[in-house]
C-alpha positions as CSV (number, residue, x, y, z in Angstrom):
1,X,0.0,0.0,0.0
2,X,1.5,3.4,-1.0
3,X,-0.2,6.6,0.3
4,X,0.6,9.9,-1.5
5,X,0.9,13.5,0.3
6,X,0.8,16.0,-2.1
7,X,0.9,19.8,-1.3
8,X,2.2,23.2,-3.1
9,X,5.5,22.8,-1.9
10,X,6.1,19.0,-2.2
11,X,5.0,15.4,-2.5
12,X,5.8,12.3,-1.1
13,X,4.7,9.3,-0.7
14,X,4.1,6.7,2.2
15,X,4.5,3.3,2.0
16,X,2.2,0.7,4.3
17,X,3.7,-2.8,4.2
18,X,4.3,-5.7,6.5
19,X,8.2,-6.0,6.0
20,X,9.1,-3.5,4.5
21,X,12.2,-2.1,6.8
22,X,14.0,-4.9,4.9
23,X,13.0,-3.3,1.4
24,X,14.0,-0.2,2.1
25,X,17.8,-0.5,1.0
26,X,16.0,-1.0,-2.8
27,X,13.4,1.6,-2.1
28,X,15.7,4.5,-0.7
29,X,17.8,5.5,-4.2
30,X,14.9,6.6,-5.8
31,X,14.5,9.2,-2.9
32,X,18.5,10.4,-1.9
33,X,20.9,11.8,-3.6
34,X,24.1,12.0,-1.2
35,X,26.8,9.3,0.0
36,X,26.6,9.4,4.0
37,X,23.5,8.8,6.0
38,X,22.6,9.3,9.9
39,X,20.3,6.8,11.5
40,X,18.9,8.6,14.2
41,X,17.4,6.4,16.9
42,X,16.8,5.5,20.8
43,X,17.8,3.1,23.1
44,X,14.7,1.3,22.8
45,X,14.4,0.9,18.9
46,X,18.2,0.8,17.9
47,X,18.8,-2.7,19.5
48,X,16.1,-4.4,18.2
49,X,16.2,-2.6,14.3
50,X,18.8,0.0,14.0
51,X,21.9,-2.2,13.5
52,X,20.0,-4.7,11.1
53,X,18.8,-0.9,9.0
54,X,22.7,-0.1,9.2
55,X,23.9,-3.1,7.8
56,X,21.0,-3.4,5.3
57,X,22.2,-0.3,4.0
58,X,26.0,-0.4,4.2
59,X,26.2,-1.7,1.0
60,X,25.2,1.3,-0.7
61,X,26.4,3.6,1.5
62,X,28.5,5.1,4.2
63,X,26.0,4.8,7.3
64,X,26.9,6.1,11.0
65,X,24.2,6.0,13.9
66,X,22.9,8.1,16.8
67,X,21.2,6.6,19.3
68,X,19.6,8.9,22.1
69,X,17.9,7.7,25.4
70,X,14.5,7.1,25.1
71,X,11.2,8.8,26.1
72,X,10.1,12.7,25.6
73,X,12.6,14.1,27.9
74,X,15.1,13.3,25.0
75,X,12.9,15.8,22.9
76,X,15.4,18.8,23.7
77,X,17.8,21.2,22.7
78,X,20.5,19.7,24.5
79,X,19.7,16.5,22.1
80,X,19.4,18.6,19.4
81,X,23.0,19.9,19.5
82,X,23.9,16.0,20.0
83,X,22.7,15.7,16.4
84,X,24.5,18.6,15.2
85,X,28.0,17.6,16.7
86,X,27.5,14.0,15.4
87,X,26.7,15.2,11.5
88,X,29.6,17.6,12.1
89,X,32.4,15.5,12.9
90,X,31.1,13.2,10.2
91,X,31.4,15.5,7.6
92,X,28.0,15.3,6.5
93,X,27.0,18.1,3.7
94,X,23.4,18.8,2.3
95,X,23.4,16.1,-0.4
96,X,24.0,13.5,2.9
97,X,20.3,12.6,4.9
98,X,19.4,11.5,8.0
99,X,17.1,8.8,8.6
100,X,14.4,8.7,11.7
101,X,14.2,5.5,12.8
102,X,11.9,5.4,15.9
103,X,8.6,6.5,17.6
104,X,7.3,10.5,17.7
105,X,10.0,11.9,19.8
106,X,12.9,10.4,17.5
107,X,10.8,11.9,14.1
108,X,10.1,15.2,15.8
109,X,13.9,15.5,16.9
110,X,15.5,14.2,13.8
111,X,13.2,16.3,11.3
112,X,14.1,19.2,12.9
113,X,17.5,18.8,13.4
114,X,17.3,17.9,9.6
115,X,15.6,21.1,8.8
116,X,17.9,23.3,10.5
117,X,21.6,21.3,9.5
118,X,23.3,23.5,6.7
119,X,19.6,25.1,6.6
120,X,18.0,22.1,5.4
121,X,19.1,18.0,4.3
122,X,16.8,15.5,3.1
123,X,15.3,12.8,5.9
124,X,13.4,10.1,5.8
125,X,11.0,8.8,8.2
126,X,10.8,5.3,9.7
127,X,8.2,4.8,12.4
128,X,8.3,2.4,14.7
129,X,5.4,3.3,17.5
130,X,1.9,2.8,16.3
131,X,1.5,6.5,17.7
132,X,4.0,8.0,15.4
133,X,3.0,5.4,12.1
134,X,-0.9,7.0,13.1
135,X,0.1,10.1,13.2
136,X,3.4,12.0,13.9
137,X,5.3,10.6,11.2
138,X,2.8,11.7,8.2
139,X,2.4,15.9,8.1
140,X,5.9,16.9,7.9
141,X,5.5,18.8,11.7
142,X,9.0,18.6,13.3
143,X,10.4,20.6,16.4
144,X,11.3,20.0,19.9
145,X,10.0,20.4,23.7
146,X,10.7,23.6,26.1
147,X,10.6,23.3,29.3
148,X,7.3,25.6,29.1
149,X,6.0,24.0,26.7
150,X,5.7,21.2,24.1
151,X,6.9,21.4,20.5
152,X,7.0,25.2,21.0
153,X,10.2,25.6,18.5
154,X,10.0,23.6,15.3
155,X,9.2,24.0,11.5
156,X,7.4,22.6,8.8
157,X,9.5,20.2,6.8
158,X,9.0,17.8,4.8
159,X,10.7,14.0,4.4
160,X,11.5,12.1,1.6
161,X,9.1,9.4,1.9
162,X,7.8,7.5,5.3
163,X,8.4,3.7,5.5
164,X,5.4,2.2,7.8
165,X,5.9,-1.5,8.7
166,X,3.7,-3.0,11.2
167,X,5.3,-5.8,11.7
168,X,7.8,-4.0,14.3
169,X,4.4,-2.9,16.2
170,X,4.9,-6.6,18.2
171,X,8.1,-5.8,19.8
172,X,6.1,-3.2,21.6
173,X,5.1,-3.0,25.8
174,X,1.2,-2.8,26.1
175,X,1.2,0.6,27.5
176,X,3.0,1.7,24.1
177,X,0.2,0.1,22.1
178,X,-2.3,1.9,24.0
179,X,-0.5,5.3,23.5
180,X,-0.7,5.3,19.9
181,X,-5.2,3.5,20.3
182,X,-5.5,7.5,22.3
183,X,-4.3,8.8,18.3
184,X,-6.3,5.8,16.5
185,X,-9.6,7.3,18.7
186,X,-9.0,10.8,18.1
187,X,-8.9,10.1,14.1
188,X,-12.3,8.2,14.4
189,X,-14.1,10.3,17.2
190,X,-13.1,13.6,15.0
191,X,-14.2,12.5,11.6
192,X,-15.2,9.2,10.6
193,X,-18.7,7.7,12.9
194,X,-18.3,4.3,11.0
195,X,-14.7,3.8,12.3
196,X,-15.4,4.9,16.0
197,X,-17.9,2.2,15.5
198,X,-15.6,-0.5,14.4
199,X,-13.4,0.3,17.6
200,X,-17.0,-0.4,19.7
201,X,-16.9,-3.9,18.2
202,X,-13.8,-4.9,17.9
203,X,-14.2,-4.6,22.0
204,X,-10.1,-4.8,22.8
205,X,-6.7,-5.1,21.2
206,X,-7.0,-8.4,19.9
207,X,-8.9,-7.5,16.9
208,X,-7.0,-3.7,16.8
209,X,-3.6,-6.8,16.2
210,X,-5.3,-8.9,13.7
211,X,-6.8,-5.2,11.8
212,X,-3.4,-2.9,12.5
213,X,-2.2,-2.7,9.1
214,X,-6.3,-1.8,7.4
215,X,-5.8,0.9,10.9
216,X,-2.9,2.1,10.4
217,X,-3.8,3.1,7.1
218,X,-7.2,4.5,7.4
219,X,-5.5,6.6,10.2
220,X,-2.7,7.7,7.5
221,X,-5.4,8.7,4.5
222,X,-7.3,10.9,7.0
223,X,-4.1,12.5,7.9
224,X,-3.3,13.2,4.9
225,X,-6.9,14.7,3.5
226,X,-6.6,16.9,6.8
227,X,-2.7,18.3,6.0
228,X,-3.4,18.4,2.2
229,X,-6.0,20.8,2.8
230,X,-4.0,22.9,5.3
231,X,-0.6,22.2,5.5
232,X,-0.1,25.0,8.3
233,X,-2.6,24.0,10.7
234,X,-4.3,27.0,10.4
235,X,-8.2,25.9,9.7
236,X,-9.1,22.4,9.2
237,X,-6.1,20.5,10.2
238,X,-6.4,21.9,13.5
239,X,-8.9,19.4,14.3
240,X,-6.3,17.0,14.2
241,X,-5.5,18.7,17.9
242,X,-8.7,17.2,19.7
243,X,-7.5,16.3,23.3
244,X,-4.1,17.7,22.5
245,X,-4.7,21.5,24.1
246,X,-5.1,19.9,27.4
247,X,-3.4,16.9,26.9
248,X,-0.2,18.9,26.3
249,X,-0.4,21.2,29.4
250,X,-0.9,17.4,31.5
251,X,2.8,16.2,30.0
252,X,4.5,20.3,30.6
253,X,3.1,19.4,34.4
254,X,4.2,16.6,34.6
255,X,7.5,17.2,33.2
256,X,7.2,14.7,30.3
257,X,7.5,12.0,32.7
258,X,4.3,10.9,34.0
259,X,1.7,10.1,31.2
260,X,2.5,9.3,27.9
261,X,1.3,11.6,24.9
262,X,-1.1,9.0,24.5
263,X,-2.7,9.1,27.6
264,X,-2.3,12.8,28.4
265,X,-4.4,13.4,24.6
266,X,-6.8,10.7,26.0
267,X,-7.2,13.1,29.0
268,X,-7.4,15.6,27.2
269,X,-10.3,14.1,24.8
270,X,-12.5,13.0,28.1
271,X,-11.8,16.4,29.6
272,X,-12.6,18.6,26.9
273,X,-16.1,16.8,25.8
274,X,-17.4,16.5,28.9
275,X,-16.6,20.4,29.4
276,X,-18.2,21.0,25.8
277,X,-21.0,19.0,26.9
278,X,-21.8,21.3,30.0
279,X,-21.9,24.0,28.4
280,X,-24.2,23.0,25.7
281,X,-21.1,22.9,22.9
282,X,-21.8,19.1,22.0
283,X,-24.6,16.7,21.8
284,X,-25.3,15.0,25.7
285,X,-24.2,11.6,25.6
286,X,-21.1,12.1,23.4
287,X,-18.5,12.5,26.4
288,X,-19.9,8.8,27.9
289,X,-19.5,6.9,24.5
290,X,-16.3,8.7,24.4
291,X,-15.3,7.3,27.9
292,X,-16.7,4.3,27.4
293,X,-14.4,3.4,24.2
294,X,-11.4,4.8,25.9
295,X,-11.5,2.6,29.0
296,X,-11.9,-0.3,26.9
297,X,-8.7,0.0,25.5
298,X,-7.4,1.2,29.1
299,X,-6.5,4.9,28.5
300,X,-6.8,6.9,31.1
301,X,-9.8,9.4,31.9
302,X,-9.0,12.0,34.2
303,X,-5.7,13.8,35.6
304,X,-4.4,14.6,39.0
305,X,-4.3,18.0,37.8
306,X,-7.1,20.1,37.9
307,X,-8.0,22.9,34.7
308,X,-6.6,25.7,36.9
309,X,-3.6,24.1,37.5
310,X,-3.0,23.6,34.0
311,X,-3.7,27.1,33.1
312,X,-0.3,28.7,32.4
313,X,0.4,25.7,30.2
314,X,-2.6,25.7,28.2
315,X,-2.2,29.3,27.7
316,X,1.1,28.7,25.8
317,X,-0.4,26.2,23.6
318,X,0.3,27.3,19.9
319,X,-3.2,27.2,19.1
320,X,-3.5,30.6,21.3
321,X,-3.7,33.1,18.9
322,X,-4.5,36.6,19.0
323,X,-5.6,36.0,22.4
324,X,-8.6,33.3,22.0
325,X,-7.6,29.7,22.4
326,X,-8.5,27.3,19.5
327,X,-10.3,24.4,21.4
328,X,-11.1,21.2,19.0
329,X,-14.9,20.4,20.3
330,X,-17.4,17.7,19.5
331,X,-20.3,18.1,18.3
332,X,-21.1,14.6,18.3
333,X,-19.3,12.0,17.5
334,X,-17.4,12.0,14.2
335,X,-18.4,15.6,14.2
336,X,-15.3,18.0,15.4
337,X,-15.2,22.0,15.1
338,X,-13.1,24.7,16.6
339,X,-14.2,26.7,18.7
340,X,-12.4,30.2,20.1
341,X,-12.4,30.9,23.4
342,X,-10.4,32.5,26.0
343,X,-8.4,30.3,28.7
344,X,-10.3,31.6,31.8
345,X,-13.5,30.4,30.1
346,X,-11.8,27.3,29.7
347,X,-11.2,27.1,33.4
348,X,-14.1,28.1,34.9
């Protein structure tokens, strides 16, 4: 299965394929030009796939690796400069690439650090969480973490071409599988009823196993009707952000240690609709059938933070502009709209 993205400024594709990791030395000439590559990668994902990638590839060219602790914390300018040093001493120019080979925090640091090398060398992105092949891979967002906030500095830049394979999904803990479902939700609860009601059925993750790869790509398409249509997240592809206003603030509290993305967005999904639904924003009923799907995949509901505690985090969120918070709502389920509002209403 290959998946296109195609914008104003550039098109690439994504390919969707049990094994492919071990095609990728035939697939990745048609998208490089340059000698040396960088695989990028953490201490999780490089032992089990990084070393096989490098030898795969050493054939055709002159590989080195980076490998970074894992978990968000990595996600930071001190990493950042890592990157730099490491492409410095190996005398890597803007013909050479880097390759991201790992889940959102190892394609958010890597694309960034690829947009900003010598002002810009090609990457390619290899994802190896179900969260990042869902989601943070596809839509060319890369940046890193601040210590006020999460993915405050980055750019828009785009890869080569993504290489999904979900066969490296089974080397993954549970609670990693269930950080990525909080993503596969959002896409469903946001735009697409039928889908939220295939999750209903499939009633736990062994259906989700035996379905990932027809997931995995439904997830991808809708991602890529949202970006095509707004590259900048700027109008439609905001809605891609359900859960995450909140969600974000719960991670900045709990200094990226505590809950995963995926459960701080699932949070931030329970949180928001049942707020929405108080105030009249979203049909009555949506927040339970909201709850009730993310508990059966065991996400997480509520936070030990309350809203006011998490106010000078969601403030800073980057969907705060010219003063009014852009707050992803439901109307009902499959139905999502943004709706401005100011923080302290938020709050109250």
């Amino acid at each position: 299965m290959q998946i296109r993205i195609s914008s104003q400024e550039s098109t690439y594709p994504i390919f969707i394929e049990p094994g492919v990791l071990d095609k990728i030395p035939s697939l990745l000439p048609k998208f490089i030009d340059g000698n040396k590559l960088m695989i990028i990668s953490d201490s999780n994902v490089f032992p089990l796939y990084g070393q096989r990638l490098a030898d795969l590839l050493s054939n055709d060219f002159e590989v080195s690796t980076h490998v970074l602790p894992s978990g968000e914390k990595t996600k930071q300018y001190e990493s950042l400069f890592g990157i730099y040093n490491a492409l410095l001493d190996g005398g890597f120019t803007r013909s050479d690439s880097i390759i991201a080979l790992g889940g959102g925090v190892i394609g958010d640091l890597a694309g960034f650090a690829a947009a900003s090398f010598l002002r810009g060398i090609p990457f390619i992105q290899i994802p190896t969480s179900l969260l990042a092949q869902v989601d943070s891979s596809v839509g060319s967002k890369v940046g890193v973490d601040l210590p006020r906030g999460k993915n405050l500095v980055g750019a828009f830049y785009h890869p080569k071409a993504v290489f999904i394979d979900p066969d490296v999904l089974t080397t993954l803990s549970g609670r990693f599988i269930r950080d990525g479902m909080a993503e596969v939700i959002k896409y469903a609860a946001i735009r697409d009823l039928l889908f939220f009601e295939q999750l209903e059925k499939y009633d736990g993750y062994r259906r989700v196993t035996t379905n990932i790869q027809e997931i995995v790509t439904l997830c991808v398409d809708w991602k890529r009707k949202l970006v095509e249509q707004d590259l900048y997240d700027k109008g439609t592809r905001m809605l891609l952000n359900f859960g995450h206003t909140i969600g974000h603030a719960i991670e900045v509290k709990g200094d990226f240690e505590k809950e995963t993305h995926g459960e701080a967005v699932s949070i931030g999904m329970s949180i928001i609709t049942h707020w929405s639904e108080a105030k009249g924003l979203t049909e009555k009923g949506t927040a339970k059938r909201l709850d009730s799907l993310l508990e059966m995949y065991a996400l997480p509901l509520r936070s030990e933070y309350s809203l006011d505690e998490l106010k000078t985090a969601i403030a800073m969120d980057k969907k705060n502009l010219e003063g009014k918070l852009n707050l992803v709502l439901l109307k009902n389920i499959g139905g999502a709209y943004v709706e401005k509002t100011d923080v302290n209403s938020l709050i109250v």
